[in-house]
N, C-alpha and C positions, 0 to 999 in steps of 0.2 A: 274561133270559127270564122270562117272569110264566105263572102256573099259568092253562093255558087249560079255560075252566069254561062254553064254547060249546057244544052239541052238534057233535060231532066222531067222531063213527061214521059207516064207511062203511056197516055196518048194525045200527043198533039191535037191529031187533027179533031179526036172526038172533043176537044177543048175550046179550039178556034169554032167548031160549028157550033160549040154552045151557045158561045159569044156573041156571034155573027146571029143567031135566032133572035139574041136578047136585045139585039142593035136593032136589027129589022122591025121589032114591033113598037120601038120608042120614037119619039119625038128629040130631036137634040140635044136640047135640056134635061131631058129625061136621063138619056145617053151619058151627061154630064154628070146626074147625080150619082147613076150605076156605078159609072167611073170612080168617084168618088167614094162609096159604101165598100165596093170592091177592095180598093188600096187601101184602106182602114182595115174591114176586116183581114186581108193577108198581112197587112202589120202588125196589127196582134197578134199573129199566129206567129210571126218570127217572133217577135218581143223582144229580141237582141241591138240595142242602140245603135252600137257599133254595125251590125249588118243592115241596117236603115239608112245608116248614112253614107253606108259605103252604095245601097242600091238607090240613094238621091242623088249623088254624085255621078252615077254610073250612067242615070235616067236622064242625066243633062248636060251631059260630053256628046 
């Protein structure tokens, strides 16, 4: 399997306002941790090494 880097939401934009709600109510640090809990939990959810390190590489080109 290869890190798919297509637009692949069934909806964007309801996603980005999610996000944007969860930013609005934190403090930066806060923001930081979210971030943080966030990128954990969807790595587990891939679980595929190989597709982690292809979307670490990806996330810092």
């Amino acid at each position: 399997m290869k890190l798919n880097t297509e637009p692949n939401f069934t909806d964007g934009d309801a996603f980005y306002a999610s996000l944007a709600n969860i930013y609005n109510a934190l403090s930066p640090e806060d923001v930081m941790t979210v971030n943080a809990k966030l990128v954990l939990l969807l790595a587990n959810h891939i679980g595929d090494q190989a597709i982690l390190e292809e979307a670490i590489a990806a996330a810092t080109q």
